[in-house]
CHARMM-style PDB file with segment names, atoms N, HN, CA, C and O in Angstrom:
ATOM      1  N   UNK     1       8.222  24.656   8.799  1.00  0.00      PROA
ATOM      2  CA  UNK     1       8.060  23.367   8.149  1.00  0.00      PROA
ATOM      3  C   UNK     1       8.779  23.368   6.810  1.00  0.00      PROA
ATOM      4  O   UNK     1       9.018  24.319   6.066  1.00  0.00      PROA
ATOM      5  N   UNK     2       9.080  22.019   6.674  1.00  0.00      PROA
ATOM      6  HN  UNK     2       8.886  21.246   7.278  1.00  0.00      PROA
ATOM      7  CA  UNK     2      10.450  21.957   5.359  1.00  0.00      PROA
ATOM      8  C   UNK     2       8.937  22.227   4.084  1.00  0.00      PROA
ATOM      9  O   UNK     2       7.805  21.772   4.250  1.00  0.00      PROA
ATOM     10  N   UNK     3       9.407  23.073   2.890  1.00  0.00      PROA
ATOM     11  HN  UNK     3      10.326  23.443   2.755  1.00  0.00      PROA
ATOM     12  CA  UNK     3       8.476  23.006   1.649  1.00  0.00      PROA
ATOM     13  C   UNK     3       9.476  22.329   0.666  1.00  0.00      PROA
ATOM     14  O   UNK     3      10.688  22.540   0.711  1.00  0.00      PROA
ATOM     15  N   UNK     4       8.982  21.652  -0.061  1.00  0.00      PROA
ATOM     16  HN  UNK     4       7.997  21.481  -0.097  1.00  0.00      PROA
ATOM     17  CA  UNK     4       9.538  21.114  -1.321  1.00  0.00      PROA
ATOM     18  C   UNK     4       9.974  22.237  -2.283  1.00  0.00      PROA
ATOM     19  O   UNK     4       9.321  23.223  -2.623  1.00  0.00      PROA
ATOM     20  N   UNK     5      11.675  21.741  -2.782  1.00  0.00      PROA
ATOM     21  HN  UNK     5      12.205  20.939  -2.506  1.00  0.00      PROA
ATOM     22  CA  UNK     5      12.260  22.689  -3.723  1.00  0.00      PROA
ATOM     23  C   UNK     5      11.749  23.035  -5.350  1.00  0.00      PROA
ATOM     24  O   UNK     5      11.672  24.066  -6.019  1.00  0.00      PROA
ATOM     25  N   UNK     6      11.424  21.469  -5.607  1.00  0.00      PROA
ATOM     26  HN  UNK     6      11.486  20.631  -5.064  1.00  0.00      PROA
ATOM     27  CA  UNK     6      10.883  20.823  -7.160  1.00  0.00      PROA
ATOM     28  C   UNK     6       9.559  20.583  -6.890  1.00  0.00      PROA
ATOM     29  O   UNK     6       9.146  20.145  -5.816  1.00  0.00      PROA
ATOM     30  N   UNK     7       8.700  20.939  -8.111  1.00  0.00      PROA
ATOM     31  HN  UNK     7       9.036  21.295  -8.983  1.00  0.00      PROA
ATOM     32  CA  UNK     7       7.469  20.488  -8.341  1.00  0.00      PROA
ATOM     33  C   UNK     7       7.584  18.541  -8.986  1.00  0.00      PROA
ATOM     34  O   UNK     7       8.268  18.057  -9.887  1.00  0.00      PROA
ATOM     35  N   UNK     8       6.664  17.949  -8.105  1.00  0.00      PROA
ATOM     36  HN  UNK     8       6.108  18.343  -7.373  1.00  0.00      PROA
ATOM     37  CA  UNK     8       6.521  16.594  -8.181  1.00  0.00      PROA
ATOM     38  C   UNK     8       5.526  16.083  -9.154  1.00  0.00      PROA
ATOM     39  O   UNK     8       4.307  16.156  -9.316  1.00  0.00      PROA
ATOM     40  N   UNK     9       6.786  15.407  -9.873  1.00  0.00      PROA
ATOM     41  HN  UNK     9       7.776  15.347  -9.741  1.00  0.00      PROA
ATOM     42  CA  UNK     9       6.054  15.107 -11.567  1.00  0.00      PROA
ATOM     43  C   UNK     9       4.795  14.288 -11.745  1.00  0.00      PROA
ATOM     44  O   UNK     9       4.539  13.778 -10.654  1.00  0.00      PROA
ATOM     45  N   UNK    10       4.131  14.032 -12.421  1.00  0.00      PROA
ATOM     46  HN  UNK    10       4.338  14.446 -13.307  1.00  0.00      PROA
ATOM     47  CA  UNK    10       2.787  13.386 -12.251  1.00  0.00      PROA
ATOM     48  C   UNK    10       3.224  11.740 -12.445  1.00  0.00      PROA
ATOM     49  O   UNK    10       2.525  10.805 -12.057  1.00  0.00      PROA
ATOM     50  N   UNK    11       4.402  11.622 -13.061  1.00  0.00      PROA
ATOM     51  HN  UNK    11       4.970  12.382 -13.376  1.00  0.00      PROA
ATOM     52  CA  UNK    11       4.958   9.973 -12.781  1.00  0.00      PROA
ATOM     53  C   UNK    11       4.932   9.565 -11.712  1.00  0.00      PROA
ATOM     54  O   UNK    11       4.260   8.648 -11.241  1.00  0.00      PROA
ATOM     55  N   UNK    12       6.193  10.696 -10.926  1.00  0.00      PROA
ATOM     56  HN  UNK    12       6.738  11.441 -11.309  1.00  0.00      PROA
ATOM     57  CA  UNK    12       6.214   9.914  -9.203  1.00  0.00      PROA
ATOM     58  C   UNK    12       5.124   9.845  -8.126  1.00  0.00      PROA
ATOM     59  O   UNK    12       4.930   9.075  -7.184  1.00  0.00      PROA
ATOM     60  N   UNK    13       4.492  10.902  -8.590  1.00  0.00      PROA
ATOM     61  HN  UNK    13       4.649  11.527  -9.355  1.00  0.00      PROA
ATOM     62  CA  UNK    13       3.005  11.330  -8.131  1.00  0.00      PROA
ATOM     63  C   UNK    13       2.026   9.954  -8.247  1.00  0.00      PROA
ATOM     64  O   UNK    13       1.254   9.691  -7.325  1.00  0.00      PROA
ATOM     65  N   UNK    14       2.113   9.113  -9.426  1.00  0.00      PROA
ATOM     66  HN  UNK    14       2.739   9.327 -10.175  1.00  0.00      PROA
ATOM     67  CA  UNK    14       0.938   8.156 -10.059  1.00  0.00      PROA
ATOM     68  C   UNK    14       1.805   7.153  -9.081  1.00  0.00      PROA
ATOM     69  O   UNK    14       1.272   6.408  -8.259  1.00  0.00      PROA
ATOM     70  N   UNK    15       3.232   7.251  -9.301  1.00  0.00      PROA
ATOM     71  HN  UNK    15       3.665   7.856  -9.969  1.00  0.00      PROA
ATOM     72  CA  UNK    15       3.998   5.906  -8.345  1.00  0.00      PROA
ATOM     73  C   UNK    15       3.195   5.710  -6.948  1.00  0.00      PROA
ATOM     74  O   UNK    15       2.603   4.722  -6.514  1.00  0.00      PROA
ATOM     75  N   UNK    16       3.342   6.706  -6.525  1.00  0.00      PROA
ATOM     76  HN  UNK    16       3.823   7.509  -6.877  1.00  0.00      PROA
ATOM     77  CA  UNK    16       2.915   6.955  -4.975  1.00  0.00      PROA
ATOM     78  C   UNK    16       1.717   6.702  -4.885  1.00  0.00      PROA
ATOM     79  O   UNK    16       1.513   6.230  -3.767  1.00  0.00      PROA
ATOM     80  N   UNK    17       0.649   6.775  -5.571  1.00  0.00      PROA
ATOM     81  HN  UNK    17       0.815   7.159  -6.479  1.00  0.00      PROA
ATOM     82  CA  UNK    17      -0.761   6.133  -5.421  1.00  0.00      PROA
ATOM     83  C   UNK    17      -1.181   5.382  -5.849  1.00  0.00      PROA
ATOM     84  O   UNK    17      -2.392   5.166  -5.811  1.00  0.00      PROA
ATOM     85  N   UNK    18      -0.166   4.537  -6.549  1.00  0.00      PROA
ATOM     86  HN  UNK    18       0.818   4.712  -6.580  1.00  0.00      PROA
ATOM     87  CA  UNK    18      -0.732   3.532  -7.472  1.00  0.00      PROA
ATOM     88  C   UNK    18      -1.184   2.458  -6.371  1.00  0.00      PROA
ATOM     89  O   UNK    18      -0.842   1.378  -6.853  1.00  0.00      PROA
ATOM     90  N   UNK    19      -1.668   2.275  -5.372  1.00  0.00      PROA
ATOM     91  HN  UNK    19      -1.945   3.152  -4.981  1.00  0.00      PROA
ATOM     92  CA  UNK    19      -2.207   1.102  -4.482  1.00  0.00      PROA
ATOM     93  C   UNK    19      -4.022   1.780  -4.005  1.00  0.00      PROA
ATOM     94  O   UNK    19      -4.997   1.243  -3.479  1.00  0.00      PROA
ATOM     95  N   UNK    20      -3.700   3.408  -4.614  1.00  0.00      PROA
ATOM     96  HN  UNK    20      -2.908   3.845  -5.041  1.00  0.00      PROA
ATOM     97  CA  UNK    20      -5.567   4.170  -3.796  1.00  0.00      PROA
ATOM     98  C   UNK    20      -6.221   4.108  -4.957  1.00  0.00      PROA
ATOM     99  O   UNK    20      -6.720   5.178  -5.307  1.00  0.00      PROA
ATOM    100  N   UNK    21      -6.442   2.805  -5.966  1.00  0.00      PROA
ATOM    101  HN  UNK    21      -6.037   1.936  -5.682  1.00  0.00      PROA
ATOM    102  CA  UNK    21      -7.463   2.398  -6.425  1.00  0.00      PROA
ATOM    103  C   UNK    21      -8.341   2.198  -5.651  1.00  0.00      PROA
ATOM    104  O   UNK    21      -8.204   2.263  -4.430  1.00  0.00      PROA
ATOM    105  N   UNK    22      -9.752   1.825  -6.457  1.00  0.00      PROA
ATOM    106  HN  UNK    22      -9.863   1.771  -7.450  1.00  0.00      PROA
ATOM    107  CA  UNK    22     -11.008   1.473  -6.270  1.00  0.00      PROA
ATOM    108  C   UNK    22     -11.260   0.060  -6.750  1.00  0.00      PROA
ATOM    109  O   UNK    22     -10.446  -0.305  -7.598  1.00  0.00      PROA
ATOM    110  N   UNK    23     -12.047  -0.693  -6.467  1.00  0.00      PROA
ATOM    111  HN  UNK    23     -12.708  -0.397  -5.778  1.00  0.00      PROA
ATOM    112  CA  UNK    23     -12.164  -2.138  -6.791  1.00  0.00      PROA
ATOM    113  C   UNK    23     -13.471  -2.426  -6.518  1.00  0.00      PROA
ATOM    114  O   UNK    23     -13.832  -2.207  -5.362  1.00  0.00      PROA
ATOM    115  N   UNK    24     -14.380  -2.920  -7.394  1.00  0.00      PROA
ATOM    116  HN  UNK    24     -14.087  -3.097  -8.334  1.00  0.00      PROA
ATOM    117  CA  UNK    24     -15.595  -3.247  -7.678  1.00  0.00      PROA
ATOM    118  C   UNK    24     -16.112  -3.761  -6.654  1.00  0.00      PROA
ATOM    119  O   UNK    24     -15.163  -4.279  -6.066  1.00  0.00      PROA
ATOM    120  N   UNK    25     -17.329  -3.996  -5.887  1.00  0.00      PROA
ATOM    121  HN  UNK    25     -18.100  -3.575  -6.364  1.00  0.00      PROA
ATOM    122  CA  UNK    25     -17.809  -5.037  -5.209  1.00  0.00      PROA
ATOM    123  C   UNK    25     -17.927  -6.573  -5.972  1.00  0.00      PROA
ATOM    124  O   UNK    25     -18.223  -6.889  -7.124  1.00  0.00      PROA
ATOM    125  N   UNK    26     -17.529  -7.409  -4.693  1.00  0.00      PROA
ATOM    126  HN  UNK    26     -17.288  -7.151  -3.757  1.00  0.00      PROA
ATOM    127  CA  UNK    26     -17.443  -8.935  -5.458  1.00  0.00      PROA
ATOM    128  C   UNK    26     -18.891  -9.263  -5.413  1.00  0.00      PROA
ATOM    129  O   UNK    26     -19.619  -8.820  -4.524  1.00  0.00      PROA
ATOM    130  N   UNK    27     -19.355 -10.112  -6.460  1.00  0.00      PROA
ATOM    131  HN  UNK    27     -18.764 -10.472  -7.183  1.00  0.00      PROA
ATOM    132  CA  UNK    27     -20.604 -10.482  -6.580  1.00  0.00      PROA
ATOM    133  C   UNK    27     -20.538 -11.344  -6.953  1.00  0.00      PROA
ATOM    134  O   UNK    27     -19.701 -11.573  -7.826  1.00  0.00      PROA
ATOM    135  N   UNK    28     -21.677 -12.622  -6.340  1.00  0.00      PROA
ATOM    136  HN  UNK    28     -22.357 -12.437  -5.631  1.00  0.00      PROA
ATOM    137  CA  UNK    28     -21.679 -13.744  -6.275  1.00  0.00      PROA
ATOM    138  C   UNK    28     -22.970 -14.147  -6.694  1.00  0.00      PROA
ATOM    139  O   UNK    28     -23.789 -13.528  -6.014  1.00  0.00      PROA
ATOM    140  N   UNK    29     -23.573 -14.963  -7.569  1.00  0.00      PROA
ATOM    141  HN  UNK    29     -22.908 -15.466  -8.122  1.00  0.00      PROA
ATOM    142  CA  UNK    29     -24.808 -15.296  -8.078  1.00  0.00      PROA
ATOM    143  C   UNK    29     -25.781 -16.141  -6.912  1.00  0.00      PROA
ATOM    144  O   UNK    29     -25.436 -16.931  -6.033  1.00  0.00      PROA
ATOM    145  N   UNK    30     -27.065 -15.652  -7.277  1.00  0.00      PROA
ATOM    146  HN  UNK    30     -27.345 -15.010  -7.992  1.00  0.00      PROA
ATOM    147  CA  UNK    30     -28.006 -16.082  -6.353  1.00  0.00      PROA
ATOM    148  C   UNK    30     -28.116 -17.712  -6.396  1.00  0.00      PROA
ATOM    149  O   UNK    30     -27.363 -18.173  -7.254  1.00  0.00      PROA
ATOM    150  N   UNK    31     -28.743 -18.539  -5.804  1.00  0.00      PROA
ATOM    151  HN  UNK    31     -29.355 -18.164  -5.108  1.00  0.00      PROA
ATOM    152  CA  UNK    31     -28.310 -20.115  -5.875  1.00  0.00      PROA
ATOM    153  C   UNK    31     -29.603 -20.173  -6.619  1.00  0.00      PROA
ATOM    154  O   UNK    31     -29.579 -20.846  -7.650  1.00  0.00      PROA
ATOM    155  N   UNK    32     -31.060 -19.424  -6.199  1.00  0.00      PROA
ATOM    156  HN  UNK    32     -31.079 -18.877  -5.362  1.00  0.00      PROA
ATOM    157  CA  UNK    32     -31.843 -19.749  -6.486  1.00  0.00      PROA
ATOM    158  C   UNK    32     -32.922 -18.744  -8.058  1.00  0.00      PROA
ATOM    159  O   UNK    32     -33.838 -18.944  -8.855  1.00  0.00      PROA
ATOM    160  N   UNK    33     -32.185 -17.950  -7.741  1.00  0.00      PROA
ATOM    161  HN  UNK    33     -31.440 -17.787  -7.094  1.00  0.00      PROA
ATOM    162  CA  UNK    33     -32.418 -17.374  -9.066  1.00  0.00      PROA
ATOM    163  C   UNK    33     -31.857 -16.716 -10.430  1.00  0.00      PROA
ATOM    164  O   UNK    33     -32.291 -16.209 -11.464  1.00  0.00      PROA
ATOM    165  N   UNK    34     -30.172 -17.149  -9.575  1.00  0.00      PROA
ATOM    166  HN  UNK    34     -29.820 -17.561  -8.735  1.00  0.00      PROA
ATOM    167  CA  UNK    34     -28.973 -16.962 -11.092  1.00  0.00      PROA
ATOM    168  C   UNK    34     -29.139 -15.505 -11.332  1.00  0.00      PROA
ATOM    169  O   UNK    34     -29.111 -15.095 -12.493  1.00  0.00      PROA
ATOM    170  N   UNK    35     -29.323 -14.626 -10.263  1.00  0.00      PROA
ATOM    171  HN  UNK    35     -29.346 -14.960  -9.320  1.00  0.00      PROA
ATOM    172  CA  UNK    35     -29.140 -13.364 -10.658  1.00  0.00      PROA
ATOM    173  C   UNK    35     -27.827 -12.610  -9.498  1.00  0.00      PROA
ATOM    174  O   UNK    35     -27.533 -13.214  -8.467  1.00  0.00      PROA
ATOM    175  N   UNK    36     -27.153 -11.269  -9.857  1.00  0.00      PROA
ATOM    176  HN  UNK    36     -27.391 -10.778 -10.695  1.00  0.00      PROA
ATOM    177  CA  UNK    36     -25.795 -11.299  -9.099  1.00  0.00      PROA
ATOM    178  C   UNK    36     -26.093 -10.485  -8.161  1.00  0.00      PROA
ATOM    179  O   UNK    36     -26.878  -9.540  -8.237  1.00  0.00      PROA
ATOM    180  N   UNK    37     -25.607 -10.754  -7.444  1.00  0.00      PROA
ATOM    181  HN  UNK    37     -24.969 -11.521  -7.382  1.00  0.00      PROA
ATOM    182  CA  UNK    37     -26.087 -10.289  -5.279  1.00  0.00      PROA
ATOM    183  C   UNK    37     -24.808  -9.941  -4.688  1.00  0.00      PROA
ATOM    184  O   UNK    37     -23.696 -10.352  -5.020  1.00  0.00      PROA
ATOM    185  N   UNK    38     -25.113  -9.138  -3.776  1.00  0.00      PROA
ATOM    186  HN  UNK    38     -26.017  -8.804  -3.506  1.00  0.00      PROA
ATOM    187  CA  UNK    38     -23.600  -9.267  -2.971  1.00  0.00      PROA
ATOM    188  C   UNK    38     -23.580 -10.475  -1.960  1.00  0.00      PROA
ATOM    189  O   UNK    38     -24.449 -11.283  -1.632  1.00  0.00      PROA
ATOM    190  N   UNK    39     -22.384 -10.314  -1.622  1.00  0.00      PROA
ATOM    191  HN  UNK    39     -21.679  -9.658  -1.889  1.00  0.00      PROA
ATOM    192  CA  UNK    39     -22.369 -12.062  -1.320  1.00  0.00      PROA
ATOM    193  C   UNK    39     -22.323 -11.997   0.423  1.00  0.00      PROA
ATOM    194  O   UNK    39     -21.427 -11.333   0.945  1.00  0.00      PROA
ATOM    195  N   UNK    40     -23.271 -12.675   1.233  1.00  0.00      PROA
ATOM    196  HN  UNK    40     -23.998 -13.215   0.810  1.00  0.00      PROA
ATOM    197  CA  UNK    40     -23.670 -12.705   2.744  1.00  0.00      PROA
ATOM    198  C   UNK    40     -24.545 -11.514   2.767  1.00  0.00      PROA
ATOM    199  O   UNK    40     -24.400 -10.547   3.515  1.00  0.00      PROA
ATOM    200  N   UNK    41     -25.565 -11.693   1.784  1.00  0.00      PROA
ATOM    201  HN  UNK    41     -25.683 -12.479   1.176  1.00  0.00      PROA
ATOM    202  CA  UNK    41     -26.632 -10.480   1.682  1.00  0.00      PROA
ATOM    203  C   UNK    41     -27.648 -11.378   1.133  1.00  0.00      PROA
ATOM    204  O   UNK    41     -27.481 -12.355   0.402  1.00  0.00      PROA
ATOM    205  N   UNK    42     -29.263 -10.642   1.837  1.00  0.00      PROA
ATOM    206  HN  UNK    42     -29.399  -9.849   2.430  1.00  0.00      PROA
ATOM    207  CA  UNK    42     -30.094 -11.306   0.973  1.00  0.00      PROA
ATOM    208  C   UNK    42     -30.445 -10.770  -0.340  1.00  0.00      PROA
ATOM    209  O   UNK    42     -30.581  -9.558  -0.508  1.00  0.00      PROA
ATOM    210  N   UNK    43     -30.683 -12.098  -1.797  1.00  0.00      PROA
ATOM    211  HN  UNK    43     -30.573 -13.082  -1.660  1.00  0.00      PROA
ATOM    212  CA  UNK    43     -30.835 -11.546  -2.299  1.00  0.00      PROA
ATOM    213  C   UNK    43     -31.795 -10.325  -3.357  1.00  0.00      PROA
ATOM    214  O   UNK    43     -32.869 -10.898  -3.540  1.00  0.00      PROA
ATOM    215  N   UNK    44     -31.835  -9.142  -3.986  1.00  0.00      PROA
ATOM    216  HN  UNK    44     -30.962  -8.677  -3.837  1.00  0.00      PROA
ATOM    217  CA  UNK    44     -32.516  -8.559  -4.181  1.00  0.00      PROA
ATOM    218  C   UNK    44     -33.974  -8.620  -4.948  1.00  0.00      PROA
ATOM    219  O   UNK    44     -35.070  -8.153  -4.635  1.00  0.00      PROA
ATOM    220  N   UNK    45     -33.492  -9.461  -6.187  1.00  0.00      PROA
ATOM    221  HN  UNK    45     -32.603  -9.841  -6.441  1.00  0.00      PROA
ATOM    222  CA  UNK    45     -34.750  -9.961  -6.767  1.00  0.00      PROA
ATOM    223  C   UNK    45     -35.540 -11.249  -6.277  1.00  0.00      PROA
ATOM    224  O   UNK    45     -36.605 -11.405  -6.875  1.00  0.00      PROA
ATOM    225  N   UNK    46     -35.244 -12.203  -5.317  1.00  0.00      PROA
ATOM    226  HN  UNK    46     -34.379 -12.076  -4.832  1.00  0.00      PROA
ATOM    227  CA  UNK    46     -36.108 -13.215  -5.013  1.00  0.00      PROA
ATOM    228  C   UNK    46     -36.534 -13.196  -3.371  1.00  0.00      PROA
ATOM    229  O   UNK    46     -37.476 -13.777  -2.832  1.00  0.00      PROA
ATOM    230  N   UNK    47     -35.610 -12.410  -2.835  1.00  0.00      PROA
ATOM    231  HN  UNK    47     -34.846 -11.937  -3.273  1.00  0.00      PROA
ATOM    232  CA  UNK    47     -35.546 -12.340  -1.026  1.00  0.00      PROA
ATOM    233  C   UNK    47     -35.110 -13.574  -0.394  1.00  0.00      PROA
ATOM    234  O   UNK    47     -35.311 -13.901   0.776  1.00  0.00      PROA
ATOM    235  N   UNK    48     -34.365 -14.359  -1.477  1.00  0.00      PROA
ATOM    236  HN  UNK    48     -34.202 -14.093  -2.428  1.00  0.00      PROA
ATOM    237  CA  UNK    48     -33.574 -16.128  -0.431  1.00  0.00      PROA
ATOM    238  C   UNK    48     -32.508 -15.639  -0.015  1.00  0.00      PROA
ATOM    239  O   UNK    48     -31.711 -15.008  -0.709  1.00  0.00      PROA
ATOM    240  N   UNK    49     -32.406 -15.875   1.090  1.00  0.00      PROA
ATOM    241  HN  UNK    49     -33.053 -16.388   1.653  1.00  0.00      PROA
ATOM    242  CA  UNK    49     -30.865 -16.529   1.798  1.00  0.00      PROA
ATOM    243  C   UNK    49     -30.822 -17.514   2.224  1.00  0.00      PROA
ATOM    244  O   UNK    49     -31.717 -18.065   2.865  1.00  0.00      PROA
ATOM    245  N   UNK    50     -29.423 -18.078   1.865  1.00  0.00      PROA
ATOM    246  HN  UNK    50     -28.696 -17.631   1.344  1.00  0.00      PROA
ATOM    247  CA  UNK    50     -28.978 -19.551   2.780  1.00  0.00      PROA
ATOM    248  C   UNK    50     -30.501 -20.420   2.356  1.00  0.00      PROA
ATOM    249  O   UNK    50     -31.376 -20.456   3.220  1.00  0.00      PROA
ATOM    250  N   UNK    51     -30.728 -21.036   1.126  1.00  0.00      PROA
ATOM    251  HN  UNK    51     -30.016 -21.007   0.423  1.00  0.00      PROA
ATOM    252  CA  UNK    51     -31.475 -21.924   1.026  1.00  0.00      PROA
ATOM    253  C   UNK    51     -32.921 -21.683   1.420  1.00  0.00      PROA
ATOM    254  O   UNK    51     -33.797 -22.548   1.404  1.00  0.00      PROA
ATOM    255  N   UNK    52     -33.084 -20.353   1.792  1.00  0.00      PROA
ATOM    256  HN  UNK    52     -32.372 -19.650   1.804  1.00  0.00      PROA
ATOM    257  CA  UNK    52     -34.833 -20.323   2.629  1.00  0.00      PROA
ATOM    258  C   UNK    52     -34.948 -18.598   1.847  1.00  0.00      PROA
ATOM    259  O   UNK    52     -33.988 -17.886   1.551  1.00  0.00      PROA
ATOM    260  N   UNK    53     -36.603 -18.240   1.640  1.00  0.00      PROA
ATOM    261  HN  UNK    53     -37.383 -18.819   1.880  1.00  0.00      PROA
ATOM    262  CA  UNK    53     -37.037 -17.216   1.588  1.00  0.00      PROA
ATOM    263  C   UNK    53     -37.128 -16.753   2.685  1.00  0.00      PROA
ATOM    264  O   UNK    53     -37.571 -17.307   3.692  1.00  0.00      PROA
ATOM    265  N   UNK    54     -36.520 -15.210   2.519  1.00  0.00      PROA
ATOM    266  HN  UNK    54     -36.160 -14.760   1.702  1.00  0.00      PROA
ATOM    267  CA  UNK    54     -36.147 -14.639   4.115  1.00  0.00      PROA
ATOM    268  C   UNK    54     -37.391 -13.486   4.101  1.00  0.00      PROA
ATOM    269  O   UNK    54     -38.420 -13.368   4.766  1.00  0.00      PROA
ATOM    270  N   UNK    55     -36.915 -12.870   3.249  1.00  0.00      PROA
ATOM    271  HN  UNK    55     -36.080 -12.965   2.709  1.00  0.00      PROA
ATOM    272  CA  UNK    55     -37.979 -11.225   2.882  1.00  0.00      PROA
ATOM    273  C   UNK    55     -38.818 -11.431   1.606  1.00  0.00      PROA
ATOM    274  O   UNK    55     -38.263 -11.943   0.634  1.00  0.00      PROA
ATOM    275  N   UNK    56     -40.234 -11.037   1.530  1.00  0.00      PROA
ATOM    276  HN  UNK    56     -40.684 -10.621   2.320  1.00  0.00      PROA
ATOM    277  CA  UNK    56     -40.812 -10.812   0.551  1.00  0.00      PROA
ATOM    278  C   UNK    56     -41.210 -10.227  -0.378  1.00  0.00      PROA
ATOM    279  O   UNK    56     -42.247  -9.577  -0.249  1.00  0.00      PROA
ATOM    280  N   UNK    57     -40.556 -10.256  -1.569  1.00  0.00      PROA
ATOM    281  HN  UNK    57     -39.714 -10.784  -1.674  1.00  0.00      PROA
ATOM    282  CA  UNK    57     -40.195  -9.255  -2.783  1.00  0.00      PROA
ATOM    283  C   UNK    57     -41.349  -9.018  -3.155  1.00  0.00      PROA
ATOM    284  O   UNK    57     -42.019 -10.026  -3.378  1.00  0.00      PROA
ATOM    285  N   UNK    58     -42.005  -7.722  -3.360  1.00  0.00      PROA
ATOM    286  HN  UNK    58     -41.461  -6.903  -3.179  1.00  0.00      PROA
ATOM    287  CA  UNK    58     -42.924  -7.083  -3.847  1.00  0.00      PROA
ATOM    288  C   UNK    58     -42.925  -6.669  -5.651  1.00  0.00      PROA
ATOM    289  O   UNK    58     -42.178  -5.757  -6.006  1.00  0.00      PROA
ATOM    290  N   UNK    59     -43.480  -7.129  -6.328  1.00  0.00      PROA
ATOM    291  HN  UNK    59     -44.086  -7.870  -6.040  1.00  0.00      PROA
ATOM    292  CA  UNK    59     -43.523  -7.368  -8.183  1.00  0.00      PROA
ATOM    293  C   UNK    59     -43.996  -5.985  -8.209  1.00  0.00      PROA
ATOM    294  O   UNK    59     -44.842  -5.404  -7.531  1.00  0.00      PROA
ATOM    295  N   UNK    60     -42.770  -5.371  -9.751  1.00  0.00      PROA
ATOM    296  HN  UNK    60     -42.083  -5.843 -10.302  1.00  0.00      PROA
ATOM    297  CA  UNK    60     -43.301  -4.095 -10.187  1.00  0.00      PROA
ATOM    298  C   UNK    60     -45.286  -4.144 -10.703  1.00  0.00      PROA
ATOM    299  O   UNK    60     -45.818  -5.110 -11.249  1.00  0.00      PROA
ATOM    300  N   UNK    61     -45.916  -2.981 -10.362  1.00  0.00      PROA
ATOM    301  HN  UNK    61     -45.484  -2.196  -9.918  1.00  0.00      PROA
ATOM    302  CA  UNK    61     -46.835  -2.912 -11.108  1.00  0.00      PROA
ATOM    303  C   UNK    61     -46.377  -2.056 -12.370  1.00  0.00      PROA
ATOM    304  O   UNK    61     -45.529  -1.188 -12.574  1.00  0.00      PROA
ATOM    305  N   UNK    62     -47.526  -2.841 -13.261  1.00  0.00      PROA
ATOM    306  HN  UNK    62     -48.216  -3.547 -13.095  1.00  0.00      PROA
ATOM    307  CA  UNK    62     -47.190  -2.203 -14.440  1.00  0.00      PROA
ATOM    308  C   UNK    62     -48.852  -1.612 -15.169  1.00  0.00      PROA
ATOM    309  OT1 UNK    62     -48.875  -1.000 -16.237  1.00  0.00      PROA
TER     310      UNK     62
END
């Protein structure tokens, strides 16, 4: 198998990966409680989706 003659500089190196970023999850605010959710998920602090309570959120005890 062919080996490389030159060691490959960390420029052309960064060239070549500059697209295997990472990118945040998009988040979209709840309709009904203005807090940020992922979006086609129910959301975490109230349990609505799509206009209706789906699951029932259980309140920290304190």
């Amino acid at each position: 198998m062919p080996v490389p003659k030159k060691k490959t500089s960390q420029a052309r190196q960064g060239k070549r990966r500059s697209h295997l970023k990472l990118t945040p999850p998009a988040l979209d605010t709840c309709p009904h409680c203005h807090s940020p959710k992922l979006a086609h998920h129910v959301c975490p602090n109230c349990g609505w989706y799509d206009d209706r309570e789906v699951i029932e959120v259980k309140t920290a005890k304190k």
